[in-house]
Backbone of each chain as ProteinMPNN parsed JSONL, in Angstrom:
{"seq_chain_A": "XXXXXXXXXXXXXXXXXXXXXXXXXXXXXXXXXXXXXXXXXXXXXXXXXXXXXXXXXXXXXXXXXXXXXXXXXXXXXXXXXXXXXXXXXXXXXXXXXXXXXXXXXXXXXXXXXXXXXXXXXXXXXXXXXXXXXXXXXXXXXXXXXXX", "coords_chain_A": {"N_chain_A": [[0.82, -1.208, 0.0], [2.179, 1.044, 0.858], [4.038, 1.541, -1.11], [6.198, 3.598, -2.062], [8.766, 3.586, -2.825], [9.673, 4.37, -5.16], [10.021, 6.989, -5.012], [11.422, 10.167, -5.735], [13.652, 11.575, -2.591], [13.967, 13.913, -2.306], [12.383, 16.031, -2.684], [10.431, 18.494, -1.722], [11.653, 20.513, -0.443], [13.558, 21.655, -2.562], [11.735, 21.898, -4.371], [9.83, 24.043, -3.843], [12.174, 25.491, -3.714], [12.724, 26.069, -6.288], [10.559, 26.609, -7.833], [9.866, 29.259, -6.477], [12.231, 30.333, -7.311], [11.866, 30.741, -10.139], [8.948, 32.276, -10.167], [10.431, 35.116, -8.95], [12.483, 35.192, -10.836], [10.779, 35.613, -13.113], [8.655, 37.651, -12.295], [10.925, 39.696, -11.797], [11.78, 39.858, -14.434], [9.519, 40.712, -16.212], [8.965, 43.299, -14.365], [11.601, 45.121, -15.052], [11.771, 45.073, -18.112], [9.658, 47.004, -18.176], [7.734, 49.086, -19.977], [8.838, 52.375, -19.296], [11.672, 51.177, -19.377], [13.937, 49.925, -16.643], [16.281, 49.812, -17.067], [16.888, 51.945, -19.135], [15.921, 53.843, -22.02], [16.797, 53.393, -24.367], [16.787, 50.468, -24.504], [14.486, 49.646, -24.455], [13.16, 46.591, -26.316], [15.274, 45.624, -27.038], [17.38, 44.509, -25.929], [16.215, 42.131, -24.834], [14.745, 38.963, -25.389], [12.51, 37.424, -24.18], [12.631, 34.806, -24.217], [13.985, 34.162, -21.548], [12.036, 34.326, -19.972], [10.543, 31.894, -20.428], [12.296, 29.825, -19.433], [12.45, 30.637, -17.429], [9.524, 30.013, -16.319], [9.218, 27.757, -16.829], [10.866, 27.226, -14.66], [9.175, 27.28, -12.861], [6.852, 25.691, -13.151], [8.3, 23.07, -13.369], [9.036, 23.024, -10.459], [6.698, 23.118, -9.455], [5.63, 20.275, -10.276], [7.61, 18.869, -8.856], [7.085, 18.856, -6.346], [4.766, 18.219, -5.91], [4.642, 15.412, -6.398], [6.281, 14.947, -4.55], [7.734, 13.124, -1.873], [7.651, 13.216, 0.969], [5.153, 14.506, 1.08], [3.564, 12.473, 1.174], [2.465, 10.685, 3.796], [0.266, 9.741, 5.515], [-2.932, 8.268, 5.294], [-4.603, 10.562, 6.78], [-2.829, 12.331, 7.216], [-2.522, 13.126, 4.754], [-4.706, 13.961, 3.565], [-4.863, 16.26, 4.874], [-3.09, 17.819, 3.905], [-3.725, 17.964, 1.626], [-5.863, 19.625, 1.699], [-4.296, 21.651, 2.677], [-2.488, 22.351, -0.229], [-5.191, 23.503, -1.162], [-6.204, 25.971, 0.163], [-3.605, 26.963, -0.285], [-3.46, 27.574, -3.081], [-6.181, 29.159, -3.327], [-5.571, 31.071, -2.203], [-3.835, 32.093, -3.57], [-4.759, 32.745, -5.395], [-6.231, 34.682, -5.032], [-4.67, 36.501, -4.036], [-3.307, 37.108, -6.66], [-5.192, 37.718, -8.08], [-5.712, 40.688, -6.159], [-3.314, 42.113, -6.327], [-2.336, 42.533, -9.639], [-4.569, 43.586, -10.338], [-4.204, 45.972, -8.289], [-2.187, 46.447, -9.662], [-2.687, 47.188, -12.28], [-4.654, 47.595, -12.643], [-6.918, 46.531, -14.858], [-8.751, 44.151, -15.949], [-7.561, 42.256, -17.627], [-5.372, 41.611, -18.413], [-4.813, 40.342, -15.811], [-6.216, 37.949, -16.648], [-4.548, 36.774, -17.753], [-2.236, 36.577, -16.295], [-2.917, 35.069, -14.19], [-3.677, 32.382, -16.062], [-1.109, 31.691, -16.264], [0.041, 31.74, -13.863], [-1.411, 30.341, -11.678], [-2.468, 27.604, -12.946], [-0.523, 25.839, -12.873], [-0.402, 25.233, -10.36], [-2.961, 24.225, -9.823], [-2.49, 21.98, -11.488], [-0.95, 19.957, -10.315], [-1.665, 19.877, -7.934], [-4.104, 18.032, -9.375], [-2.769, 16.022, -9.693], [-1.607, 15.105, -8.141], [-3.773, 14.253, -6.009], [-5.017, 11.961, -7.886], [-2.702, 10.491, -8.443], [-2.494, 9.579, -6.112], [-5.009, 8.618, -5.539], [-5.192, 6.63, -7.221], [-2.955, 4.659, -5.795], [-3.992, 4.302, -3.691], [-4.959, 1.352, -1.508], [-7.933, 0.234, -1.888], [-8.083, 1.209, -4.444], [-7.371, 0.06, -6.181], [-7.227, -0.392, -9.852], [-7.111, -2.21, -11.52], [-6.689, -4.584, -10.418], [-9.293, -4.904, -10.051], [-11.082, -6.171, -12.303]], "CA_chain_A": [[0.0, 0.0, 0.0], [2.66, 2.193, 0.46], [5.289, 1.194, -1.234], [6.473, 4.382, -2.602], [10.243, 3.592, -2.594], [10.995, 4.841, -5.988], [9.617, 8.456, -5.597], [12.671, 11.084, -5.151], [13.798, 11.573, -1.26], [13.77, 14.924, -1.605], [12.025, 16.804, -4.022], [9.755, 19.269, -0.982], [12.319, 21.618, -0.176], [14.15, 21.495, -4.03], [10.609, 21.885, -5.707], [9.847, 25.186, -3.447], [13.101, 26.905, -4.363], [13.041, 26.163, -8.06], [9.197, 27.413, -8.164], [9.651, 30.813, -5.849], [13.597, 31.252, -8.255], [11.225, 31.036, -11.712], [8.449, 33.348, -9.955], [11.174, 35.454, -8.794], [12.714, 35.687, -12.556], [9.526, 36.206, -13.878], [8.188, 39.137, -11.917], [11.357, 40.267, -11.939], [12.076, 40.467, -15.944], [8.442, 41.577, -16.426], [9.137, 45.08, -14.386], [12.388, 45.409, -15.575], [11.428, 45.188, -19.147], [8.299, 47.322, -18.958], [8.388, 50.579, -20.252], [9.853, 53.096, -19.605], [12.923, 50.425, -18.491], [14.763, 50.531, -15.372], [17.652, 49.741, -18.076], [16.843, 52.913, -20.208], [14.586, 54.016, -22.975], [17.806, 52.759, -25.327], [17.165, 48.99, -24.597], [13.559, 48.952, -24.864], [12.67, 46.166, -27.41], [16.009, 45.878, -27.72], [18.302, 43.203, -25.384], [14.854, 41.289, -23.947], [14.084, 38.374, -26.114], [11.552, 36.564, -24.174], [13.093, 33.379, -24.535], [14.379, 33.655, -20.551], [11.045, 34.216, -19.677], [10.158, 30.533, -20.542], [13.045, 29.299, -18.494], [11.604, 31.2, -15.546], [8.002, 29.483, -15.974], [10.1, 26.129, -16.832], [11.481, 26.244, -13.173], [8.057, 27.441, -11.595], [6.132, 24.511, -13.016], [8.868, 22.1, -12.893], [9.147, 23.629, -8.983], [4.97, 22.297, -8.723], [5.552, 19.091, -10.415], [8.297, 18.309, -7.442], [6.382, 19.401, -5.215], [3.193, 17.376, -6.101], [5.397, 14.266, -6.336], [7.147, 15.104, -3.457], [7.571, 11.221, -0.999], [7.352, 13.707, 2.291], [4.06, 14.657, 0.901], [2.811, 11.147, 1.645], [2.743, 9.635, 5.362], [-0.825, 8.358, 5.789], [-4.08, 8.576, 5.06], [-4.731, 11.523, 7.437], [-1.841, 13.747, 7.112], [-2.515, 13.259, 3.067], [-5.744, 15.211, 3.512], [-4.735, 17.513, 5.354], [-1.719, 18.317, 3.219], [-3.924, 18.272, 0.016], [-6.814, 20.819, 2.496], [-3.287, 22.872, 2.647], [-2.46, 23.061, -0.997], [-6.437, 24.15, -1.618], [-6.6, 26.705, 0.617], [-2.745, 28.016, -0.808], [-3.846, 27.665, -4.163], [-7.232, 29.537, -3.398], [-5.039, 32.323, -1.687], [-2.668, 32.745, -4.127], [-5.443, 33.257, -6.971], [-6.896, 35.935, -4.75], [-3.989, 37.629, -3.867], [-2.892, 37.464, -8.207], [-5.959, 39.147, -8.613], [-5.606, 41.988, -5.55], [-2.064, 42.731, -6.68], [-3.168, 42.751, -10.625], [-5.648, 44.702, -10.458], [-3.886, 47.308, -7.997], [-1.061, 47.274, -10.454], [-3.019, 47.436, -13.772], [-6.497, 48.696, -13.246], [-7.711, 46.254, -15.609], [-9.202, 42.904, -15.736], [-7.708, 41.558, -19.244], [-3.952, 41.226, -18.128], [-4.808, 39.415, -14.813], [-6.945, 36.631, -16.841], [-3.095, 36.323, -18.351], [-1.716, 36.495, -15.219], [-3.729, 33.883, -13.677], [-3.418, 31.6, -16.384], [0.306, 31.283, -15.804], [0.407, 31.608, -12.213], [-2.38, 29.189, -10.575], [-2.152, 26.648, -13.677], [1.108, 24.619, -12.808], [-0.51, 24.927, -9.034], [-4.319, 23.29, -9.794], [-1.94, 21.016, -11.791], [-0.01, 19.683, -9.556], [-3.189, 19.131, -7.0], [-4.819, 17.125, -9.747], [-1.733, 15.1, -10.525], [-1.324, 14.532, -6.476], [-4.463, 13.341, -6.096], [-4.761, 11.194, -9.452], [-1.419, 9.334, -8.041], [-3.106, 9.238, -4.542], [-6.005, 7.571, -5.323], [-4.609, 5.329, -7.777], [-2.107, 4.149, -4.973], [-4.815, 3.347, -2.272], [-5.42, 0.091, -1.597], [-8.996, -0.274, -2.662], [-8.419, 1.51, -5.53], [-6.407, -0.514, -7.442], [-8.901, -0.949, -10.589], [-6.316, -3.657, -12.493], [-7.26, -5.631, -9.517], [-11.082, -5.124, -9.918], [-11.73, -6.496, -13.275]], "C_chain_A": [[0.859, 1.265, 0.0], [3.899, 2.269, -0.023], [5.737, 2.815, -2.458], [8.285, 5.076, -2.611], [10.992, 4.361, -4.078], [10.46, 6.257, -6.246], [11.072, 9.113, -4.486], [12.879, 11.58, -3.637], [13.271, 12.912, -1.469], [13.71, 15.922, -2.788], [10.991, 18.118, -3.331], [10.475, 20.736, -1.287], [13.52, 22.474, -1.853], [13.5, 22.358, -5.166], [10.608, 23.802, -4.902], [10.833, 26.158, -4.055], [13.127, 27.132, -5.501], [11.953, 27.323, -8.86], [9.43, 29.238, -8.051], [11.01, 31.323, -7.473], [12.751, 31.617, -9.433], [10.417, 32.204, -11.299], [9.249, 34.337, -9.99], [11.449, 36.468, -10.422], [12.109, 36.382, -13.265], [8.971, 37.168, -13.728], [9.183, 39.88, -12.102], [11.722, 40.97, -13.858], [10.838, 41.032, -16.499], [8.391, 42.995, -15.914], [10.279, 45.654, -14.852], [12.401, 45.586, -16.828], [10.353, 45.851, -19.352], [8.861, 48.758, -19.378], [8.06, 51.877, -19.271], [10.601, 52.236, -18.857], [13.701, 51.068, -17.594], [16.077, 50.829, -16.434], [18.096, 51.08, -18.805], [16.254, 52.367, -21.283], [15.414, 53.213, -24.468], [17.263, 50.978, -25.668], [15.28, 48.112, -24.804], [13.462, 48.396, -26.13], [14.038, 45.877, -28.113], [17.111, 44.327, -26.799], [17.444, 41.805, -24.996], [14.249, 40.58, -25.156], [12.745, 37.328, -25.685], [11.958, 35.396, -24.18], [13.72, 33.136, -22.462], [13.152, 33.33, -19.008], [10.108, 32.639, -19.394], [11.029, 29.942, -20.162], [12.558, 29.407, -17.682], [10.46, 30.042, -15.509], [8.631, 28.581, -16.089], [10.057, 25.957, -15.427], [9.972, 26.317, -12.01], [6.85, 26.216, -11.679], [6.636, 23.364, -13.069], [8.892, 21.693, -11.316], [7.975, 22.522, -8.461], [5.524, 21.058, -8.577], [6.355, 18.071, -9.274], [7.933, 18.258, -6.531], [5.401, 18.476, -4.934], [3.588, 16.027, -5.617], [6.173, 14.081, -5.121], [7.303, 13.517, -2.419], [7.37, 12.133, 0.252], [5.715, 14.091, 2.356], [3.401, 13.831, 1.975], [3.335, 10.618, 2.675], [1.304, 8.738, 5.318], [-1.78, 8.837, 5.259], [-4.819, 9.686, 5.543], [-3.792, 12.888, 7.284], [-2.053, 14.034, 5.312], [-3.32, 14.341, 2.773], [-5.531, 16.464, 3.901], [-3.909, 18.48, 4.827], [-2.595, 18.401, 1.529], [-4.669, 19.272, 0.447], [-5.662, 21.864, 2.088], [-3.179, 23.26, 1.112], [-3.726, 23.694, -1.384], [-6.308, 25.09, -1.355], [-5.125, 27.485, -0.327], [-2.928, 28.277, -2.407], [-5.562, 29.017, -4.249], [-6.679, 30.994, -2.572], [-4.488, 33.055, -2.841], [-3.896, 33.352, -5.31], [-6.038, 34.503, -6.566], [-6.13, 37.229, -4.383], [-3.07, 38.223, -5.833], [-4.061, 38.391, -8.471], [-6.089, 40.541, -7.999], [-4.363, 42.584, -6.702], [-1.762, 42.808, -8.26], [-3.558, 43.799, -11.2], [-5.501, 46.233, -9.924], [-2.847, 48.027, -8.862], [-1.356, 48.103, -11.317], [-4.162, 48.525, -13.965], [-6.908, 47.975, -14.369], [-7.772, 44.379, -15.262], [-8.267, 41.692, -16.811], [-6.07, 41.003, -18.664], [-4.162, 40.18, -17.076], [-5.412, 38.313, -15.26], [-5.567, 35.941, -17.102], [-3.101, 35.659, -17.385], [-2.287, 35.0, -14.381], [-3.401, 32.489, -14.136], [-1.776, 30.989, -16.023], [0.512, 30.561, -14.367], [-0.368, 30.574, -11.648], [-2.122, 27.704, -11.409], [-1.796, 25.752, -13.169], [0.324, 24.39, -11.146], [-1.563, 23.882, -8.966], [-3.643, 22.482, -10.568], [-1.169, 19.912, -11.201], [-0.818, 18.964, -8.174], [-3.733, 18.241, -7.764], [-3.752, 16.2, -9.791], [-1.962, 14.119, -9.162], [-2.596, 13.737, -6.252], [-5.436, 12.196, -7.02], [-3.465, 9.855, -8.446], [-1.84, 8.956, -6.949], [-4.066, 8.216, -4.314], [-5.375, 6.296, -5.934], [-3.312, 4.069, -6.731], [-2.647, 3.835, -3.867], [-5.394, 2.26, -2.727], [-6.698, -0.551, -2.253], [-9.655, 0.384, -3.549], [-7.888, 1.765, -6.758], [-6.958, -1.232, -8.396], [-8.142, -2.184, -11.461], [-6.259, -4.957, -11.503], [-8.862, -5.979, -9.58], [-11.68, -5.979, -11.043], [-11.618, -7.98, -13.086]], "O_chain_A": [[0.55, 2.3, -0.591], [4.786, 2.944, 0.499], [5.424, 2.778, -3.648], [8.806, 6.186, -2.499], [12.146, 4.76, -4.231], [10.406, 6.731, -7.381], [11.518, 8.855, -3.368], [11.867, 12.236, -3.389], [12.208, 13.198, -0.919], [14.566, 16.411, -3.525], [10.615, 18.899, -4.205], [10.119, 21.68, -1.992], [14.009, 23.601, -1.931], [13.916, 23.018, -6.119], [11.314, 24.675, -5.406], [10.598, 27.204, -4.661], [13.485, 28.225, -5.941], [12.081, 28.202, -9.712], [9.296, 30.126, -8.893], [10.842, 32.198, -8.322], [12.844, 32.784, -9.812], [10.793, 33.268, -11.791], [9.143, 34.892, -11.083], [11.053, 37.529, -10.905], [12.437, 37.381, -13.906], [8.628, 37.818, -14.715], [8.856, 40.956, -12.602], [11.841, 42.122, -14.276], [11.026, 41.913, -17.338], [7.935, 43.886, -16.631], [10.127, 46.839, -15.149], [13.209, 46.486, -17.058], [9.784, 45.666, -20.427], [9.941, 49.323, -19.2], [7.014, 52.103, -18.66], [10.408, 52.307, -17.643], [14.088, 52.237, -17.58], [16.689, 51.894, -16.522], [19.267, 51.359, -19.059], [16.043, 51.197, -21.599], [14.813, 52.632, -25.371], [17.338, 50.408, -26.757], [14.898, 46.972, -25.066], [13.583, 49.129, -27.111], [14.159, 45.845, -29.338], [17.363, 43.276, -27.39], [17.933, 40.68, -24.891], [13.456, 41.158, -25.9], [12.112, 36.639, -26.485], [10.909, 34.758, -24.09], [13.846, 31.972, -22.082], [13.175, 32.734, -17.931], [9.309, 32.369, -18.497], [10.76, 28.821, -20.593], [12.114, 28.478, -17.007], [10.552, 29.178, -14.638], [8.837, 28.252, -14.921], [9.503, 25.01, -14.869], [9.745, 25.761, -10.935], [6.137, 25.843, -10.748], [5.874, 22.413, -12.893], [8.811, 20.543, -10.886], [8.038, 21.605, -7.642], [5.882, 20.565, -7.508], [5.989, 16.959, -8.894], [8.45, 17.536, -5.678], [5.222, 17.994, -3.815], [3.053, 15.502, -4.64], [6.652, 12.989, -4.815], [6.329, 12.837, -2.74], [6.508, 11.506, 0.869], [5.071, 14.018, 3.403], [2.92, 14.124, 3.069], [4.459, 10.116, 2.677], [1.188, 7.523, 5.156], [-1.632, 9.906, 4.668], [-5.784, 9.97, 4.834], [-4.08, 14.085, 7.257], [-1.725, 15.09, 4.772], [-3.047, 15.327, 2.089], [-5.918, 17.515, 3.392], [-3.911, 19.675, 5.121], [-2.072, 18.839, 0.504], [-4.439, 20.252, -0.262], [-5.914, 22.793, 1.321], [-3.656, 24.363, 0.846], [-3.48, 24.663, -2.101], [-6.193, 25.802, -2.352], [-5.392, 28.468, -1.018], [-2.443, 29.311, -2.865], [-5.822, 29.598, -5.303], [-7.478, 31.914, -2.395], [-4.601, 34.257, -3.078], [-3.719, 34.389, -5.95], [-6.363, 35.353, -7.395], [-6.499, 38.404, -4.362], [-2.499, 39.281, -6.099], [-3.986, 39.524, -8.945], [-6.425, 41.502, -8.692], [-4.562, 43.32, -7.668], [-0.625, 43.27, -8.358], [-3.196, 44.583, -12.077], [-6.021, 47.255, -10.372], [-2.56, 49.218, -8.98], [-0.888, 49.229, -11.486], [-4.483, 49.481, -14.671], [-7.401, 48.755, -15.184], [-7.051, 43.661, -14.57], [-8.37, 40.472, -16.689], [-5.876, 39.789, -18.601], [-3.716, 39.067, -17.355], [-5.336, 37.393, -14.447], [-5.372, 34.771, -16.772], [-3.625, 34.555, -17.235], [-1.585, 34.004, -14.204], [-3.022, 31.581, -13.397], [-1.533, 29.878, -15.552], [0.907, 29.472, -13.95], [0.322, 29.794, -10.992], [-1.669, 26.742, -10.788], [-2.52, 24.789, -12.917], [0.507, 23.261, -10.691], [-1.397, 22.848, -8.32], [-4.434, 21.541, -10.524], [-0.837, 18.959, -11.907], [-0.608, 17.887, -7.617], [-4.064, 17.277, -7.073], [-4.309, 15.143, -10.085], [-2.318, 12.944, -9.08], [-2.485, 12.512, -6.31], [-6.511, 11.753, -6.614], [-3.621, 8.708, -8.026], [-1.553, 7.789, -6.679], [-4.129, 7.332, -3.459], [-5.115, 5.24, -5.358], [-2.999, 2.925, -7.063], [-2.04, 3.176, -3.023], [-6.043, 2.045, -3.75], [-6.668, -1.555, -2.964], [-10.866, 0.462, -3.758], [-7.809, 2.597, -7.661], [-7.247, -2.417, -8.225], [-8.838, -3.037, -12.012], [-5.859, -6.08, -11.81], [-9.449, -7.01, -9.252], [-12.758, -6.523, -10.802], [-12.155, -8.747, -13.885]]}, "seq_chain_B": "XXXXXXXXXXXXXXXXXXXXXXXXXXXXXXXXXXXXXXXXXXXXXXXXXXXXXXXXXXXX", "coords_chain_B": {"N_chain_B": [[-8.424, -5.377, 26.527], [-5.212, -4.075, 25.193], [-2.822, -1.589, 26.738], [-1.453, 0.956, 25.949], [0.682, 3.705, 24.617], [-0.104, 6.582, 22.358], [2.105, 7.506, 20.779], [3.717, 4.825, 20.411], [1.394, 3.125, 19.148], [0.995, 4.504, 16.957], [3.571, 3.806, 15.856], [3.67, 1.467, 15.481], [1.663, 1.131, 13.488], [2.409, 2.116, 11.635], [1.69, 5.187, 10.748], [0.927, 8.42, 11.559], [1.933, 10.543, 14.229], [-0.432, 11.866, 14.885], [-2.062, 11.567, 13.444], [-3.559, 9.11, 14.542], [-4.424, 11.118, 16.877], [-6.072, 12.063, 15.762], [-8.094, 10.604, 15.38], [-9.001, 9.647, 17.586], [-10.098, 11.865, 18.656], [-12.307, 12.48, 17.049], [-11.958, 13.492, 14.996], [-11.232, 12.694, 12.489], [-12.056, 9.964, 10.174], [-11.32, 6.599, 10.179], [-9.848, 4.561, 7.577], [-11.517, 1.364, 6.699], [-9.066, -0.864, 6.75], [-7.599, 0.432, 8.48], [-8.515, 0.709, 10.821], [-9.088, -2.033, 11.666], [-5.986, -2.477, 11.797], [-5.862, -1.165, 14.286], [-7.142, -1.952, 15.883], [-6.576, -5.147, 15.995], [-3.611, -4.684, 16.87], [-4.493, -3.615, 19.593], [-5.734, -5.367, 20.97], [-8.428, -5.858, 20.673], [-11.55, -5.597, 19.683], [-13.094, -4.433, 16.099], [-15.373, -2.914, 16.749], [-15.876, -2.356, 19.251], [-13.875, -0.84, 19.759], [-14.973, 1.306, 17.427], [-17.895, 3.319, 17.367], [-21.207, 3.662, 15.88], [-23.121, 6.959, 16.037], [-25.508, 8.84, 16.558], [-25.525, 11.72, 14.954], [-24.027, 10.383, 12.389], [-25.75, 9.214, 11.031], [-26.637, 11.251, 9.468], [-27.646, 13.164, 6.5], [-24.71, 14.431, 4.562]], "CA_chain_B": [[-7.697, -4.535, 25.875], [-4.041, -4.0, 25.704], [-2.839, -0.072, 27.164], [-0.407, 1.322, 24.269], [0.736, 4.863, 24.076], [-0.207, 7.023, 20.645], [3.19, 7.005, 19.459], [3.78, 3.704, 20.001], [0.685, 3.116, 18.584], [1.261, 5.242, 15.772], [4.77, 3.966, 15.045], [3.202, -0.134, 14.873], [0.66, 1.094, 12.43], [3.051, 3.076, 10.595], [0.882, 5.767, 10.69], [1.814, 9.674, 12.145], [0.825, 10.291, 15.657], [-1.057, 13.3, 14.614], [-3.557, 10.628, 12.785], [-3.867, 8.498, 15.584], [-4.909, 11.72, 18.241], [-7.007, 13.082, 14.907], [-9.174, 9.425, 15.429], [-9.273, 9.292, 19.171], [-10.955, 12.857, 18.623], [-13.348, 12.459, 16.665], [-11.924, 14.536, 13.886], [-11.085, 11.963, 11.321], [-13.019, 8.673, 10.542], [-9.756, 5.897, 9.63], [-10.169, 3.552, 6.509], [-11.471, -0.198, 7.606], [-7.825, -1.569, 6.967], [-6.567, 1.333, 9.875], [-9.655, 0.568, 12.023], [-8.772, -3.056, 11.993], [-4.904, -2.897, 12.516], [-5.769, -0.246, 15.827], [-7.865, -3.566, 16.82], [-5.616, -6.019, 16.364], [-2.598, -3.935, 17.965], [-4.935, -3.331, 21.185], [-6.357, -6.87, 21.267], [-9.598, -6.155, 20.783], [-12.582, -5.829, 18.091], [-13.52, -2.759, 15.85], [-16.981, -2.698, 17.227], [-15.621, -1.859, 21.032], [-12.993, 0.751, 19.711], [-15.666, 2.376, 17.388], [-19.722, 2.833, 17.634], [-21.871, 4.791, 15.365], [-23.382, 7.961, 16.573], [-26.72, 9.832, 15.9], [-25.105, 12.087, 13.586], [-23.533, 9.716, 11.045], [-26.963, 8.765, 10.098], [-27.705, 12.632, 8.836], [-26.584, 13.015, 4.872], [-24.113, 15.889, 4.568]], "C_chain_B": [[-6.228, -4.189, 26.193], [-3.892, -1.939, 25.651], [-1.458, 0.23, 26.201], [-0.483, 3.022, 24.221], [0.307, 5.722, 22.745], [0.553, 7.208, 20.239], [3.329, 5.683, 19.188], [2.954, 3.247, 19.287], [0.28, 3.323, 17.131], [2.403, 4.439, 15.297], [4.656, 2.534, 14.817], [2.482, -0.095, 13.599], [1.424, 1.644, 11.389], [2.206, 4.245, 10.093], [1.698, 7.655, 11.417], [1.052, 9.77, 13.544], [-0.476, 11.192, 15.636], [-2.46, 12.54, 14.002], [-3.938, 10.301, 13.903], [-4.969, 9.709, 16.568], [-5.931, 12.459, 17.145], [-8.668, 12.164, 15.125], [-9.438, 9.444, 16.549], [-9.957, 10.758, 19.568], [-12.37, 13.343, 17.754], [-13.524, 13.138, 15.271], [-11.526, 13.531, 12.352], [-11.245, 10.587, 11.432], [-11.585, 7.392, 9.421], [-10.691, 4.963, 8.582], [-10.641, 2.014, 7.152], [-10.277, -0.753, 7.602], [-6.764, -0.54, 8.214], [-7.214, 0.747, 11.17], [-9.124, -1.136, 12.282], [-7.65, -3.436, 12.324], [-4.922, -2.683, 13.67], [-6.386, -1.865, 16.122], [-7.557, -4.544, 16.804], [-4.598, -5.394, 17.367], [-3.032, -4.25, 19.296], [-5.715, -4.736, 21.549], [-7.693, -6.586, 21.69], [-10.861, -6.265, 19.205], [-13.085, -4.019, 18.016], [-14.74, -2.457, 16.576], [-16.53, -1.774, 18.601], [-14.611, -0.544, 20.511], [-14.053, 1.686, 18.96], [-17.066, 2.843, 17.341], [-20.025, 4.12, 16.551], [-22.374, 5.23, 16.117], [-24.647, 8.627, 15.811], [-26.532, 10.342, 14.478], [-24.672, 11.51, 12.608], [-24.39, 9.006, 10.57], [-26.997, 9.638, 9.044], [-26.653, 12.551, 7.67], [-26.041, 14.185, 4.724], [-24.689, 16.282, 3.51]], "O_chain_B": [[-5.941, -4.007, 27.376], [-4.519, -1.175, 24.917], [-0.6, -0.619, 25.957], [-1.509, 3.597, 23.857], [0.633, 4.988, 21.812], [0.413, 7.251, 19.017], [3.156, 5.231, 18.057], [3.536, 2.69, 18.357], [-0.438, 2.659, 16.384], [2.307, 4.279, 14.08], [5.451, 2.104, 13.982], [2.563, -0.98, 12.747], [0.996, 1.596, 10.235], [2.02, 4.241, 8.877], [2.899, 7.817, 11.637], [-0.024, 9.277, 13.882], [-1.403, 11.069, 16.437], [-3.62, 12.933, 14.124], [-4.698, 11.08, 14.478], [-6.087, 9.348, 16.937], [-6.598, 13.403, 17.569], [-9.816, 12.608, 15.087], [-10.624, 9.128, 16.631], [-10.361, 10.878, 20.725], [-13.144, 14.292, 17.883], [-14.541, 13.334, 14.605], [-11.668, 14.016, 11.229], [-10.812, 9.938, 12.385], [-11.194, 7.532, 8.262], [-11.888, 4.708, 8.713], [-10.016, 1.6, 8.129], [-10.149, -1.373, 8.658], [-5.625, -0.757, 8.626], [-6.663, 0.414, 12.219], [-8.71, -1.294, 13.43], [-7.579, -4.454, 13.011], [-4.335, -3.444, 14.439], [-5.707, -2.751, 16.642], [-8.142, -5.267, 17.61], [-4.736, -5.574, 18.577], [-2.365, -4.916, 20.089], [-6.257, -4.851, 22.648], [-8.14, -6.928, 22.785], [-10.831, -6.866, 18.132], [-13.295, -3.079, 18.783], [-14.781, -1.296, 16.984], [-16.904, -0.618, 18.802], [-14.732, 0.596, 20.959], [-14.253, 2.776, 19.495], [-17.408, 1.714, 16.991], [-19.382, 5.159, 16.403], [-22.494, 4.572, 17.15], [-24.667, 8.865, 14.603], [-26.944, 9.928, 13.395], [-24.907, 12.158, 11.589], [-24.095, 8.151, 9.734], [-27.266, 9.268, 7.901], [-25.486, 12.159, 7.656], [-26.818, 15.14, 4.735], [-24.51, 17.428, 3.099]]}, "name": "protein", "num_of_chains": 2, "seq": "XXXXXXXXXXXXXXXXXXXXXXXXXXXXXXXXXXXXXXXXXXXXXXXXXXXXXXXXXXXXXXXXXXXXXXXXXXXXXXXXXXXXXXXXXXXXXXXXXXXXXXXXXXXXXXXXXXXXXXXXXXXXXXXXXXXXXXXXXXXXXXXXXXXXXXXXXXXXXXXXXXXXXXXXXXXXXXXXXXXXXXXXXXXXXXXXXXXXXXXXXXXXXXX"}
């Protein structure tokens, strides 16, 4: 039932830093590149190809996927819930604080649907994956046994 | 019935202790394969460790 010997020791504390470094990246090369640049008015459109941008999101939904997968995740049947209750509620924070901080930046609705998509995505991904592998790994609900 | 601490308890079942004191409160209802190791462990039968209750008739 729980034989979950070949998931990575330590992918908790790994997945966190990789996620926050891509966020990180990402907010950061988005104000640095807006206009009028911190860089100067010279470089707008001009050194910023976008291409490091999709590194960043690389490490923030690689970050989840470690995370999701994580083997500390899983102890029992009790701490599982409570640890999937936790990502809900941080997932159901974070979408409300993308849209405060958004909306105080932008003043508009159309950027934060962006915003959103990026940001919560890799997170409600990462919850379905977890519990997808969760169920499929409890005992009586192993369906290649049922047929 | 045998008298068994909740770690020890916890650390036969392979379980966290934090489950264990979540069941002995009333706050989380264990799978039948948990409910039946706690009742082997303590040498007794699920029935005596757990009883239905009024409320777990009513349909959430």
């Amino acid at each position: 039932m729980n034989n979950i010997a070949w998931l990575p020791r330590a992918t908790r504390l790994p997945g966190i830093l990789l996620a926050l470094a891509g966020l990180a990246l990402h907010i950061g090369l988005q104000i640095a590149w807006e206009e009028p640049s911190i860089f100067g008015d010279e470089l707008i459109n001009g050194g910023y190809e976008g291409w490091w941008n999709e590194i960043a999101m690389t490490f923030w939904l690689v970050g989840h996927f470690m995370l999701a997968f994580s083997r500390f995740k899983v102890e029992d049947e009790y701490t599982d819930r409570l640890r999937l209750l936790a990502l809900y509620r941080m997932a159901i924070a974070l979408t409300v604080l993308t849209f405060m901080v958004i909306w105080l930046t932008y003043d508009n609705f159309l950027s934060m649907s962006v915003y959103l998509l990026f940001g919560t995505i890799p997170l409600y991904n990462g919850i379905l994956y977890f519990q997808w592998w969760r169920d499929l790994r409890t005992s009586n609900n192993r369906y290649e046994e049922q047929a | 019935m045998r008298n068994m601490g909740q770690s020890e308890l916890a650390e036969q079942l392979g379980v966290t202790r934090q489950t264990i004191h979540a069941v002995e409160n009333g706050k989380f209802v264990p799978s039948t394969l948990l409910a039946m190791k706690m009742a082997a462990l303590l040498d007794t039968k699920v029935e005596e460790l757990f009883e239905l209750e009024e409320s777990d008739w009513k349909q959430e």
